[in-house]
C-alpha positions as CSV (number, residue, x, y, z in Angstrom):
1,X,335.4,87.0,272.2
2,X,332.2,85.7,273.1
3,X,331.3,82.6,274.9
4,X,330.9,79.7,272.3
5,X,328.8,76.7,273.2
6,X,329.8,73.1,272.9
7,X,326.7,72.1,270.1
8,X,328.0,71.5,266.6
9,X,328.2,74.6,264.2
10,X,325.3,76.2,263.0
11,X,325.3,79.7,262.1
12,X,328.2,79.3,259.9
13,X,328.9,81.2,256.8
14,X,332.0,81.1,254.8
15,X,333.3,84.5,252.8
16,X,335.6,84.8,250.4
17,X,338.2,88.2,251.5
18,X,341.2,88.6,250.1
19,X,344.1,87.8,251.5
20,X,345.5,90.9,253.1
21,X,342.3,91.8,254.1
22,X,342.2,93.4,257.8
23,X,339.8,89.9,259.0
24,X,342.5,87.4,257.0
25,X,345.4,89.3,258.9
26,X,343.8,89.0,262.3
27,X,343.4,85.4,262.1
28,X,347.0,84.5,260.3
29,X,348.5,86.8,263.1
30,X,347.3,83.9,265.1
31,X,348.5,81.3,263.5
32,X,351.8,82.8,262.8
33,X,352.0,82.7,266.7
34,X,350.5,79.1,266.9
35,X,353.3,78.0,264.8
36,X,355.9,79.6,267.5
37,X,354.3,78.4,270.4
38,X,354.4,74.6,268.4
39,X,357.6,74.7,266.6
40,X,359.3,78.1,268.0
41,X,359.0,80.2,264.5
42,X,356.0,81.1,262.5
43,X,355.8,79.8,258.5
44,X,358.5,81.3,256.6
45,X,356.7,79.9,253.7
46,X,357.4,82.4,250.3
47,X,353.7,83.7,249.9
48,X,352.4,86.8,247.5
49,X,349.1,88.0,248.0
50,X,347.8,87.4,244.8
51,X,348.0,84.1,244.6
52,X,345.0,83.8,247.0
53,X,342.5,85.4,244.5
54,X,340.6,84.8,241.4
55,X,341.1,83.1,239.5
56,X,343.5,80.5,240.1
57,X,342.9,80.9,244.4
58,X,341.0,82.0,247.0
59,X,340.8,82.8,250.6
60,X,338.4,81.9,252.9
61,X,337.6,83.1,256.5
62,X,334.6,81.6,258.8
63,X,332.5,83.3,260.9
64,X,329.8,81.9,263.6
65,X,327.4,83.8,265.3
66,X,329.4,87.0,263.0
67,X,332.9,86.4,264.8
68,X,335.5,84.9,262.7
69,X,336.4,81.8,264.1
70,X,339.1,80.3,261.3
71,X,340.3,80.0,257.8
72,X,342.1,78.4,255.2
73,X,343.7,79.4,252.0
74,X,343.6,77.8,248.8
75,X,346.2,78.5,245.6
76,X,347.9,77.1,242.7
77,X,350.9,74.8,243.2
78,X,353.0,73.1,240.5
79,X,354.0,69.2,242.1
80,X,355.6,66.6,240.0
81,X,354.7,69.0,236.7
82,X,351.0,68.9,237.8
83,X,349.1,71.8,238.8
84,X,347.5,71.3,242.0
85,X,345.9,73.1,244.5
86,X,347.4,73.7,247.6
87,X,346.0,74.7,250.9
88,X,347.6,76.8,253.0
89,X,346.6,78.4,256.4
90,X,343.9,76.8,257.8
91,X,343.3,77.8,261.2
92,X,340.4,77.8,263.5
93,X,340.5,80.0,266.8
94,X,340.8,77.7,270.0
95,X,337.5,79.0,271.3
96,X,335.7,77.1,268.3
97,X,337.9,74.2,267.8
98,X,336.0,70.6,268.5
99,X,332.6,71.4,267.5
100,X,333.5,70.5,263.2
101,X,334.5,74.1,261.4
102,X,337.4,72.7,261.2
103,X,336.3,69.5,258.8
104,X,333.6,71.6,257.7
105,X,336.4,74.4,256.4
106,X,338.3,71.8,254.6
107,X,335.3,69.9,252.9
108,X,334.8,73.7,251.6
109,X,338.1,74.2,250.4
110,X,338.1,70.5,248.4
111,X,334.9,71.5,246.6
112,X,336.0,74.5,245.9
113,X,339.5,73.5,244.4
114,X,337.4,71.3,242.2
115,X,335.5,74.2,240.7
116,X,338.3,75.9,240.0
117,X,339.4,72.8,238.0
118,X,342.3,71.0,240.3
119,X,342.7,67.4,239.9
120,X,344.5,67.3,243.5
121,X,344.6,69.0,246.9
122,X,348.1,69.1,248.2
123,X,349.2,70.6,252.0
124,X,352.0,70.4,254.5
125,X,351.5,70.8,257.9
126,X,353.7,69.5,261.0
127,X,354.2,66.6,263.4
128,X,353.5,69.3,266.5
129,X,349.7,69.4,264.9
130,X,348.3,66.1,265.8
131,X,344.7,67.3,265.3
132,X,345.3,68.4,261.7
133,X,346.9,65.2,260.8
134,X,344.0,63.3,262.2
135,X,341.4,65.7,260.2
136,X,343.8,65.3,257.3
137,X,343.7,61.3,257.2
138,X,340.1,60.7,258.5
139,X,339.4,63.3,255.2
140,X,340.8,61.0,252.9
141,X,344.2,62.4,252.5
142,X,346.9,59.9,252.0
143,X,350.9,60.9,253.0
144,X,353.4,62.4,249.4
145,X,356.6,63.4,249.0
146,X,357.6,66.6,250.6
147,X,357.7,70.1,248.4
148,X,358.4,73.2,249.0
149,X,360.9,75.1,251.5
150,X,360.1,72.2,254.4
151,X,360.8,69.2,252.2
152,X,363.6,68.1,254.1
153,X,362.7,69.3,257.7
154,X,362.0,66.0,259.5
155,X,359.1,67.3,261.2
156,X,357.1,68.1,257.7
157,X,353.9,66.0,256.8
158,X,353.0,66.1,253.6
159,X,349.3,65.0,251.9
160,X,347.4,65.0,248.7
161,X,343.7,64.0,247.9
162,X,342.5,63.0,244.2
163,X,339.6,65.9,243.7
Protein backbone atom coordinates (compact mmCIF):
# COMPACT_ATOMS: atom_id res chain seq x y z
CA UNK A 1 0.00 0.00 0.00
CA UNK A 2 1.28 3.24 -0.61
CA UNK A 3 2.25 5.91 1.76
CA UNK A 4 -0.97 8.12 2.41
CA UNK A 5 -0.54 11.71 3.61
CA UNK A 6 -2.16 13.30 6.65
CA UNK A 7 -4.16 16.32 4.29
CA UNK A 8 -7.90 15.72 4.05
CA UNK A 9 -9.19 13.51 1.04
CA UNK A 10 -9.03 14.68 -2.28
CA UNK A 11 -8.69 12.45 -5.05
CA UNK A 12 -11.68 10.52 -4.01
CA UNK A 13 -14.02 8.72 -6.16
CA UNK A 14 -16.74 6.46 -5.20
CA UNK A 15 -17.81 3.30 -7.55
CA UNK A 16 -20.61 1.34 -7.41
CA UNK A 17 -19.22 -2.84 -7.73
CA UNK A 18 -21.14 -5.43 -6.85
CA UNK A 19 -20.94 -7.04 -4.04
CA UNK A 20 -18.91 -10.16 -4.73
CA UNK A 21 -16.88 -8.31 -6.73
CA UNK A 22 -12.95 -9.32 -6.41
CA UNK A 23 -12.27 -5.20 -4.82
CA UNK A 24 -15.63 -5.65 -2.37
CA UNK A 25 -14.14 -9.04 -1.21
CA UNK A 26 -10.63 -7.68 -0.56
CA UNK A 27 -11.85 -5.02 1.62
CA UNK A 28 -14.78 -7.12 3.61
CA UNK A 29 -11.86 -9.84 4.10
CA UNK A 30 -10.65 -7.02 6.29
CA UNK A 31 -13.27 -6.20 8.05
CA UNK A 32 -14.32 -9.71 8.70
CA UNK A 33 -10.92 -9.78 10.50
CA UNK A 34 -11.45 -6.30 12.22
CA UNK A 35 -14.42 -7.73 13.77
CA UNK A 36 -12.16 -10.80 15.30
CA UNK A 37 -9.50 -8.76 16.32
CA UNK A 38 -12.48 -6.31 18.25
CA UNK A 39 -15.00 -8.86 19.26
CA UNK A 40 -13.14 -12.32 18.54
CA UNK A 41 -15.58 -13.46 15.46
CA UNK A 42 -16.25 -11.83 12.22
CA UNK A 43 -20.27 -10.75 11.34
CA UNK A 44 -22.31 -13.75 11.10
CA UNK A 45 -24.87 -11.51 9.78
CA UNK A 46 -27.37 -13.65 7.07
CA UNK A 47 -26.34 -11.67 3.80
CA UNK A 48 -27.14 -12.73 -0.12
CA UNK A 49 -25.45 -11.04 -2.64
CA UNK A 50 -28.14 -9.63 -4.28
CA UNK A 51 -29.45 -7.63 -2.03
CA UNK A 52 -26.51 -5.17 -2.55
CA UNK A 53 -27.58 -4.31 -6.20
CA UNK A 54 -30.15 -2.41 -8.16
CA UNK A 55 -32.54 -1.70 -7.53
CA UNK A 56 -33.43 -1.80 -4.03
CA UNK A 57 -29.26 -1.63 -2.86
CA UNK A 58 -25.98 -0.96 -3.69
CA UNK A 59 -22.41 -1.34 -2.87
CA UNK A 60 -19.98 1.11 -2.67
CA UNK A 61 -16.12 0.92 -2.53
CA UNK A 62 -13.70 4.13 -2.28
CA UNK A 63 -10.65 4.66 -3.85
CA UNK A 64 -7.90 7.59 -3.29
CA UNK A 65 -5.07 8.12 -5.37
CA UNK A 66 -6.71 4.59 -7.35
CA UNK A 67 -6.18 2.27 -4.13
CA UNK A 68 -9.37 1.30 -2.43
CA UNK A 69 -9.26 2.62 0.86
CA UNK A 70 -13.02 1.58 2.26
CA UNK A 71 -16.62 0.87 1.77
CA UNK A 72 -19.98 0.53 2.87
CA UNK A 73 -23.04 -1.25 1.77
CA UNK A 74 -26.36 -0.17 1.49
CA UNK A 75 -29.83 -2.62 1.20
CA UNK A 76 -33.35 -2.91 1.99
CA UNK A 77 -34.43 -3.78 5.57
CA UNK A 78 -38.00 -4.20 6.85
CA UNK A 79 -38.01 -2.46 10.78
CA UNK A 80 -41.15 -1.95 12.69
CA UNK A 81 -43.16 -2.86 9.09
CA UNK A 82 -41.21 0.05 7.50
CA UNK A 83 -38.86 -0.47 4.75
CA UNK A 84 -35.65 1.10 5.48
CA UNK A 85 -32.46 1.12 4.32
CA UNK A 86 -29.79 -0.38 6.13
CA UNK A 87 -26.10 0.06 5.94
CA UNK A 88 -23.94 -2.59 6.29
CA UNK A 89 -20.11 -2.85 5.98
CA UNK A 90 -18.63 0.21 6.04
CA UNK A 91 -15.09 0.02 6.46
CA UNK A 92 -12.16 2.18 5.74
CA UNK A 93 -8.47 0.73 5.64
CA UNK A 94 -6.39 1.94 8.76
CA UNK A 95 -3.88 3.63 6.45
CA UNK A 96 -6.74 6.20 5.37
CA UNK A 97 -8.65 6.43 8.54
CA UNK A 98 -8.64 10.26 10.17
CA UNK A 99 -8.43 12.27 7.18
CA UNK A 100 -12.85 12.18 6.60
CA UNK A 101 -13.60 9.07 3.90
CA UNK A 102 -15.06 7.77 6.51
CA UNK A 103 -17.92 10.74 7.11
CA UNK A 104 -17.56 11.43 3.54
CA UNK A 105 -18.57 7.48 2.73
CA UNK A 106 -21.54 7.73 4.98
CA UNK A 107 -22.90 11.27 3.79
CA UNK A 108 -22.74 9.19 0.26
CA UNK A 109 -24.58 6.38 1.38
CA UNK A 110 -27.56 8.73 3.09
CA UNK A 111 -27.98 10.57 -0.21
CA UNK A 112 -28.04 7.72 -1.90
CA UNK A 113 -30.65 5.81 0.20
CA UNK A 114 -32.78 8.79 -0.44
CA UNK A 115 -32.70 8.36 -4.14
CA UNK A 116 -33.58 5.05 -4.00
CA UNK A 117 -36.60 6.33 -2.00
CA UNK A 118 -35.90 5.22 1.89
CA UNK A 119 -37.50 7.30 4.49
CA UNK A 120 -34.82 6.02 7.10
CA UNK A 121 -31.19 4.82 7.38
CA UNK A 122 -30.91 2.08 9.89
CA UNK A 123 -27.30 0.26 11.09
CA UNK A 124 -25.84 -1.77 13.90
CA UNK A 125 -22.45 -1.61 14.79
CA UNK A 126 -20.63 -2.50 18.28
CA UNK A 127 -19.54 -1.02 21.58
CA UNK A 128 -15.68 -2.22 20.62
CA UNK A 129 -16.04 0.58 17.57
CA UNK A 130 -15.90 3.79 19.39
CA UNK A 131 -15.01 5.75 16.22
CA UNK A 132 -18.04 4.58 14.37
CA UNK A 133 -20.36 5.52 17.14
CA UNK A 134 -18.92 8.91 17.36
CA UNK A 135 -19.22 9.33 13.29
CA UNK A 136 -22.70 7.76 13.80
CA UNK A 137 -23.99 10.50 16.43
CA UNK A 138 -22.00 13.53 15.25
CA UNK A 139 -24.01 12.43 11.66
CA UNK A 140 -27.17 12.91 13.17
CA UNK A 141 -28.00 9.39 14.02
CA UNK A 142 -30.01 8.89 17.15
CA UNK A 143 -29.92 5.27 19.24
CA UNK A 144 -33.36 2.41 18.13
CA UNK A 145 -34.32 -0.63 19.20
CA UNK A 146 -32.06 -3.56 18.23
CA UNK A 147 -32.99 -5.90 14.98
CA UNK A 148 -31.64 -8.42 13.48
CA UNK A 149 -29.54 -11.56 14.66
CA UNK A 150 -27.54 -9.07 17.44
CA UNK A 151 -30.65 -7.61 19.02
CA UNK A 152 -30.09 -9.05 22.24
CA UNK A 153 -26.17 -9.16 22.35
CA UNK A 154 -25.35 -6.50 24.96
CA UNK A 155 -22.64 -5.13 23.10
CA UNK A 156 -25.05 -4.16 19.86
CA UNK A 157 -25.67 -0.38 19.08
CA UNK A 158 -28.29 0.27 17.06
CA UNK A 159 -29.14 3.79 15.02
CA UNK A 160 -31.57 5.25 12.59
CA UNK A 161 -31.61 8.71 10.74
CA UNK A 162 -34.88 10.34 9.17
CA UNK A 163 -33.69 10.61 5.27
Amino acid sequence: MGAVSNSPVTDLVLRDVPFDSPEAAALIAELQQEYVTRYGGSDQTPIEVGEFGPPNGLFLVAEVGGEPAGCAGLRAHTVDGVECAEMKRMYVRPAFRRHGLARKLLASVEQRAALLGYPKLILETGDQQPEAVALYRSSGFTPRAGYGIYAAESGSLYFTKDL
